[in-house]
C-alpha positions as CSV (number, residue, x, y, z in Angstrom):
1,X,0.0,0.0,0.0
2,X,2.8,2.9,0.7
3,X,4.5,2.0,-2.4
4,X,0.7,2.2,-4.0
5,X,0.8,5.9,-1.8
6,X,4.0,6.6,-3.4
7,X,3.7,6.2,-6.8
8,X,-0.2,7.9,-6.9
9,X,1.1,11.0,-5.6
10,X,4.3,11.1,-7.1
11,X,2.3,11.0,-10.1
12,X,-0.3,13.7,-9.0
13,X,2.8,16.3,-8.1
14,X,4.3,15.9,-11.5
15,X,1.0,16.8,-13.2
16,X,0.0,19.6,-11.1
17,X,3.2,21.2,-11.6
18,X,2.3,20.5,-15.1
19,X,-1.0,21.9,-15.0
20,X,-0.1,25.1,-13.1
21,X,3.3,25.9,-15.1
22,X,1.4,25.5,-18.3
23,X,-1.7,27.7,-17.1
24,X,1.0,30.3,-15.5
25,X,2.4,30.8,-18.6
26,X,-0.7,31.0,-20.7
27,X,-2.3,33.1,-18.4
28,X,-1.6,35.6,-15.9
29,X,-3.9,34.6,-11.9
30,X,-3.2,38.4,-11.3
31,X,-4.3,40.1,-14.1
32,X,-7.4,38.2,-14.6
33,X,-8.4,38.2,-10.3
34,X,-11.1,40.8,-11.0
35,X,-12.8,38.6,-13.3
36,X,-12.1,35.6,-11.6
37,X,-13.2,36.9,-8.5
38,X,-16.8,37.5,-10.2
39,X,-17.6,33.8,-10.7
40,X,-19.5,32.2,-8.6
41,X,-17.4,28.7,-9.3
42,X,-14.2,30.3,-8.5
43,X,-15.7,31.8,-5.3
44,X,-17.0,28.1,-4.2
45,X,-13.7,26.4,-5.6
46,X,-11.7,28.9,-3.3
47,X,-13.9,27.9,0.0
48,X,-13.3,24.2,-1.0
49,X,-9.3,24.8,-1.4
50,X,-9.2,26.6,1.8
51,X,-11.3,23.8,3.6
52,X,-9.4,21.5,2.2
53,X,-5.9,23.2,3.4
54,X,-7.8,23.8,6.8
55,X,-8.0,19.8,7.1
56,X,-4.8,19.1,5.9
57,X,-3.3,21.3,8.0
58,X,-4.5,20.4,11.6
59,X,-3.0,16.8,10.4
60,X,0.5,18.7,10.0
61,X,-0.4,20.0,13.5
62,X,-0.2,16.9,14.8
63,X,2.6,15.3,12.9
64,X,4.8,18.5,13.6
65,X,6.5,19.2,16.6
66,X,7.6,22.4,16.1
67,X,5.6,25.6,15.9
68,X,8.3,27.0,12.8
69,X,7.9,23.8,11.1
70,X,3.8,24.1,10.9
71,X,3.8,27.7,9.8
72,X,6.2,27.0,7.4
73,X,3.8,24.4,6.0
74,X,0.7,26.4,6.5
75,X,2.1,28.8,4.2
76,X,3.5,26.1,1.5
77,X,0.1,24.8,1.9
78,X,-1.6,28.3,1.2
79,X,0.5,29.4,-1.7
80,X,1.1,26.6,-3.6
81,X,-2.2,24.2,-2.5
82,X,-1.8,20.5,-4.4
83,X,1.9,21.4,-5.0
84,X,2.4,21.2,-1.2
85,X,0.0,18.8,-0.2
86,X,1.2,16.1,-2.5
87,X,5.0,16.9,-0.9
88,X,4.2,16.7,2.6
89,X,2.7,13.7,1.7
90,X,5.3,11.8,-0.1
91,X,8.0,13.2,2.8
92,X,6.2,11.4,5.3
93,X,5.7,8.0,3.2
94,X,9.4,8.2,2.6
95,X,9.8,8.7,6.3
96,X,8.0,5.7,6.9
97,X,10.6,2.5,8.0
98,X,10.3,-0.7,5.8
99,X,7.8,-2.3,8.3
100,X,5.5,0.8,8.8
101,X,2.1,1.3,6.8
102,X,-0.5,3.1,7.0
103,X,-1.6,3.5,11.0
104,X,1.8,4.9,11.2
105,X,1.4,7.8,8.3
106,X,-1.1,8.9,9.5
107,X,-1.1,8.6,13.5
108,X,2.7,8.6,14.3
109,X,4.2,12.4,15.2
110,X,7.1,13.3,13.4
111,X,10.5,13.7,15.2
């Protein structure tokens, strides 16, 4: 199963950094935020991200000992969303010893 883990979201951080180089240089988030801002969708898609981030970062919480550690990742996870999320993730499944699965990924603090 962590080699399963491994593999999936090894696979979703190559094409998100895909998706979001492309789209950056096609188009600029910045200049078009007014616009943006006016859709409905993108207002709904933004308070789904941000739950999302909220979620995955009271897990971070408890994995992270220190307090510079978590707003480091609270930031990562804030900036560059799916980018970080799919890092974190494959940092703890390579932190994970040979005999380890998932009860330890996800219930076993870091450090």
């Amino acid at each position: 199963m962590v080699t399963a883990l491994k593999i999936i979201f090894s696979v979703l951080l190559v094409w998100v950094c895909y998706v979001v180089i492309s789209t950056s240089i096609q188009s600029n988030l910045f200049a078009q935020w007014g616009f943006l801002g006016g859709i409905p969708w993108m207002r709904a898609a933004l308070w789904d991200f941000y739950t999302n981030v909220t979620f995955i970062f009271v897990w971070i919480c408890f994995k992270e000992r220190s307090i510079a550690v978590k707003i480091v990742w609270l930031i990562l996870l804030v900036c560059l969303g799916s980018i970080a999320t799919c890092t974190y993730m494959l940092i703890q499944l390579f932190r994970l010893k040979q005999d380890e699965g998932l009860k330890e990924l996800f219930g076993k603090k870091n450090g």
